[in-house]
C-alpha positions, 0 to 999 in steps of 0.5 A: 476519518481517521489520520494513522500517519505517525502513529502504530498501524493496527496489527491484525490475525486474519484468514489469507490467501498467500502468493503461492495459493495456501491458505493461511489462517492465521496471517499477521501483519506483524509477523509477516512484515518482521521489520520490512517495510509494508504497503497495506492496501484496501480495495471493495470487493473481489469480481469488480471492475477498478479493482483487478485493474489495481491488484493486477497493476501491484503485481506487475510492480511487486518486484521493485517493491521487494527490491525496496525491502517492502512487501504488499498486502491487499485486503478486502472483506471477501472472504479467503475462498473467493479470493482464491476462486478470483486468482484462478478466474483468467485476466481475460474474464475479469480474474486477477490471475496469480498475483504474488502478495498475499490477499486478506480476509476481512469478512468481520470487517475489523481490519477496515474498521481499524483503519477507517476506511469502511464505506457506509456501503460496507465495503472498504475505500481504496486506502493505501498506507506505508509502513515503516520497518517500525511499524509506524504508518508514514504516508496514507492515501484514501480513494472514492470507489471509482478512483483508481489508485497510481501504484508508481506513486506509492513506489515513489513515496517508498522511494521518500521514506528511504531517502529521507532515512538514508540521507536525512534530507526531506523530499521536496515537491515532485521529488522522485528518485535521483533527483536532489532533496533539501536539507530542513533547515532555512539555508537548506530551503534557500539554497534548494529555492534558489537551484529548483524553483523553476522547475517546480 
């Protein structure tokens, strides 16, 4: 598989549903992120089981991600109609309802493909990746299909980037937000060390 961590993540022009239920058929990742912070996530398919539970759970959380400056894109091979007919089936028979973020059309498979999260079945893994507002991918999490994903973490790990960015200090082992980080360097370690360990 392939690590995207570091390196550009791959733009793309496909079909999407946006929050608001347009069509968009030329949605880009680029133009849409516009130097925001993105979290890009793939699932199987539309009217399964795992993935409502995961699209319903980023939407409830879609507010402190836009307080973070970062927008949420899912993405997987159904096509842009099945989306919609998905967000209009009720929560309570197996529909996501009107999630905010737009849903991405990968029906040639390109997009999964790109990111090296096709399962052998065709579907897409449960990928997640964080990009910054340079477009690089700073953190990647692959899932098999029955693990579904802890969006607090991807929360947490947006909370890392700009932490880091802000302060230049890295993110130690269970670090989360208002907790202390550590300067890189072997008195930053120590002192950190000598404070934290017990708690680690």
């Amino acid at each position: 598989m392939t690590v995207l961590v570091g390196k550009l993540a791959p733009d793309f022009t496909a079909a999407a549903v946006m929050g608001n239920n347009e069509i968009n058929e030329a949605f880009s990742l680029n133009n849409h992120l516009d130097g925001k912070y993105g979290v890009v996530f793939f699932y199987p398919l539309d009217f399964t089981f795992v993935c409502p539970s995961e699209l319903i759970a980023f939407d409830h959380r879609l507010d402190e991600f836009k307080k973070r400056n970062t927008e949420v894109i899912g993405i997987s091979i159904d096509s842009q109609f099945t989306h919609l007919a998905w967000k209009n089936t009720p929560i309570n028979n197996g529909g996501i309802g009107q999630v905010r973020y737009p849903l991405v059309a990968d029906i040639k498979h390109e997009i999964c493909r790109a990111y090296d999260v096709e399962h052998k079945d065709g579907v897409a893994f449960r990928g997640s990746f964080l990009i910054d507002r340079s477009g690089v991918v700073r953190h990647q999490v692959v899932n098999d299909l029955p693990l579904g994903r802890d969006i607090d973490e991807m929360l947490r790990m947006v909370d890392a980037l700009q932490f880091h960015e802000e302060h230049g200090e890295v993110c130690p082992a269970g670090w989360s937000k208002g907790k202390a980080g550590m300067d890189a360097s072997s008195e930053g370690v120590s002192k950190y060390l000598a404070e934290h360990a017990e708690k680690l």
